[in-house]
C-alpha positions in Angstrom: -25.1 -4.5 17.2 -24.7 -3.7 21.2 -22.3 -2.6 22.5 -19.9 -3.9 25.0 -19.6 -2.7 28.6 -16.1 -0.6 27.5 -17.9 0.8 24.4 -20.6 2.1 27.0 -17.8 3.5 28.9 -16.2 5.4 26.6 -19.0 6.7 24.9 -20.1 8.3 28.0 -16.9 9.5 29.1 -17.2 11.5 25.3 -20.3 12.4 25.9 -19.9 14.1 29.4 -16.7 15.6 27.9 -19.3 17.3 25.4 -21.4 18.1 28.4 -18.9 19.9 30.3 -17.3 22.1 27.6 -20.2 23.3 26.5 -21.4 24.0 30.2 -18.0 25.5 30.7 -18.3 27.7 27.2 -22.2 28.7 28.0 -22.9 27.0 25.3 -26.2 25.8 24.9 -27.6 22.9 22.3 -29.5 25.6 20.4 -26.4 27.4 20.2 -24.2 24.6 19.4 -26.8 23.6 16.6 -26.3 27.0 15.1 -22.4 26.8 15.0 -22.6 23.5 13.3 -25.3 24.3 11.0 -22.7 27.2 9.7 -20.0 24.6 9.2 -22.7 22.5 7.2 -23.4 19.8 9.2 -27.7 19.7 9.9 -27.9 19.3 13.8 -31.0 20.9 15.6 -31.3 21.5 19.7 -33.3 18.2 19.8 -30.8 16.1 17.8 -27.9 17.1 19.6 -29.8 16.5 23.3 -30.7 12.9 21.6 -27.3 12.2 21.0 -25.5 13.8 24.2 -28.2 11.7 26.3 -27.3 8.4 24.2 -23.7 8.9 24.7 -23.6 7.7 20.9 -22.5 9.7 18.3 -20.1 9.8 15.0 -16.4 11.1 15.4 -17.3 13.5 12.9 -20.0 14.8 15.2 -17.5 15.3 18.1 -14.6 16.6 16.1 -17.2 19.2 14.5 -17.8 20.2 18.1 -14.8 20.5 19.3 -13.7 22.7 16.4 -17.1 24.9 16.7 -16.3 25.4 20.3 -12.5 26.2 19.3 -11.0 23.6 21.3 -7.7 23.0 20.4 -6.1 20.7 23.1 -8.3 17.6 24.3 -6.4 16.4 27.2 -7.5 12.5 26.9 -6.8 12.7 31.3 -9.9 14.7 31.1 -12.5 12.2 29.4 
């Protein structure tokens, strides 16, 4: 199923929000890969680019992320 032009929106919105923490963390997709693959989930460098270059990705995905990069506070003004 497409998606609309809002669901486009926002998924991109999340996934530059992604983008930037992990620039601002020095963080890199091999790294992130690592953290998640010690909290279970199976992500590899490649899987995670794929999906941050989509912009499409499961909530579970981002929530893992944002607990692997110890993010506590999302301000939603910043997505």
């Amino acid at each position: 199923m497409p998606f609309t032009d809002r669901e486009r929106e926002w998924a991109g919105k999340a996934s530059r929000y992604l983008k930037a923490r992990l620039k601002q963390g020095d963080v890199g997709y091999k790294e992130l890969a690592r953290r998640l693959n010690e909290h279970g989930l199976q992500e590899t460098e490649d899987s995670i680019s794929s999906k941050l270059a989509r912009g499409t990705f499961a909530t579970t995905f981002f929530l893992a992320c944002l607990t692997v990069l110890e993010l506590d506070v999302v301000r939603l003004d910043d997505l």
